[in-house]
C-alpha positions, 0 to 999 in steps of 0.5 A: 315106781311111784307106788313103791316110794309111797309105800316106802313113806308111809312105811318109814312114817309108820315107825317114826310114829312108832317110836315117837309114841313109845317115848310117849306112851310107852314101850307096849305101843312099839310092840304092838305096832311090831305085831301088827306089821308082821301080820300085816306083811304076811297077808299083803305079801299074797299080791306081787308088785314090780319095783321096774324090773324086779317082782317080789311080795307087797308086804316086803317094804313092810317086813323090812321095817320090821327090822328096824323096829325091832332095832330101835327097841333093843336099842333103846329099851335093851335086847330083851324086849327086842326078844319080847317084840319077836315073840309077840309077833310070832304069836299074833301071826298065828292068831292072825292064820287062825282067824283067818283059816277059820274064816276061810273054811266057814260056810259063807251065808247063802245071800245075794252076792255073798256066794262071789265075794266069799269066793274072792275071799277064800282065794285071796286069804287062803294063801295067808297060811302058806305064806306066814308058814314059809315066812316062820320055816325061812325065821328058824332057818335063819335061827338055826343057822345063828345056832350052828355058827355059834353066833348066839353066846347065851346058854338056852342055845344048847338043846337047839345046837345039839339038834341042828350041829349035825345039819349042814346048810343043804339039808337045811334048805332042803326041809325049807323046801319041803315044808313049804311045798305043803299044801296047808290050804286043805 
C-alpha cells in the first residue's frame, strides 16, 4: 500500500512540476511532459500491481494524471492546445511501439550473457504494442461514443458521425474486443 501513495506522490508531484515549468518555460514543456506520460503508462502498464485487493496496471496512477494535464492546459492556455497535447501524445506512443518492436525483433549480439537479458527484454517490451493498441481501440471507442451522442458541437464530427451514427454500443465493444484479441506480437 505504501508503493501506491508513492507513486501517487511522485505522480501528482510530476504535474505540479509540470505546470510550474510551463508558466516558466513555456506551454511546449506541458506538452511534452503529456507525452512522455502517456508512453510512459503504456509501457509500465505490462506490470500488475495490487492496491489491497483490487489488481490492475502500474501505469494506471500515470495515465490518470494525464488527465489532469491535459485539464490544466485547456484551461489555462484554452481547448485547442489541450487537442494539441493529445495528438502529440498519440503520435509519440507510436513513436515509442515503433522503436520499441524495432528493438524487439532485432537480432540480439551473440555476446555473454546477452542472449538472456534480450530474452527478458523481448518478453517484458513485447507486450507494449499490444497494450498501446488496446489503449488507442479503448481512446476512439471513447471518441466514437462522444460522436454518437453528439456530445462534440464542432462541425469536423460529421464524416465521423455518419460512419458510427449507425453503431450501437454492443457492436462497438464487440470491435474492441476483437481487435484487442490481435496477436500484434508476430
Amino acid at each position: 500500500m505504501i508503493e501506491f501513495v508513492i507513486w501517487t506522490l511522485l505522480t501528482l508531484g510530476i504535474v505540479t512540476l509540470t505546470i510550474i515549468l510551463a508558466e516558466r518555460y513555456g506551454l511546449e514543456i506541458a506538452i511534452g511532459i503529456f507525452a512522455t506520460l502517456t508512453v510512459v503508462a503504456n509501457i509500465v502498464s505490462s506490470k500488475l500491481v495490487a492496491i489491497g485487493a483490487l489488481i490492475g496496471p502500474a501505469g494506471v496512477i500515470v495515465y490518470s494524471a494525464t488527465f489532469l494535464v491535459t485539464d490544466i492546459i485547456s484551461e489555462i492556455y484554452g481547448k485547442e492546445y489541450g487537442k494539441r497535447a493529445v495528438i502529440t501524445g498519440f503520435f509519440a506512443n507510436l513513436v515509442a511501439v515503433s522503436a520499441i518492436m524495432t528493438a524487439v525483433l532485432w537480432t540480439p549480439a551473440n555476446v555473454p550473457g546477452n542472449l538472456e537479458t534480450a530474452k527478458a527484454f523481448e518478453k517484458v517490451f513485447g507486450l507494449a504494442p499490444r497494450i498501446v493498441f488496446a489503449s488507442m481501440v479503448a481512446y476512439i471507442i471513447a471518441q466514437m461514443n462522444d460522436v454518437k451522442n453528439k456530445i462534440r458541437k464542432n462541425s469536423k464530427i460529421r464524416i465521423m458521425y455518419a460512419a458510427v451514427k449507425k453503431l450501437n454500443d454492443d457492436q462497438i465493444e464487440l470491435l474492441a474486443s476483437y481487435l484487442s484479441q490481435i496477436d500484434r506480437t508476430k
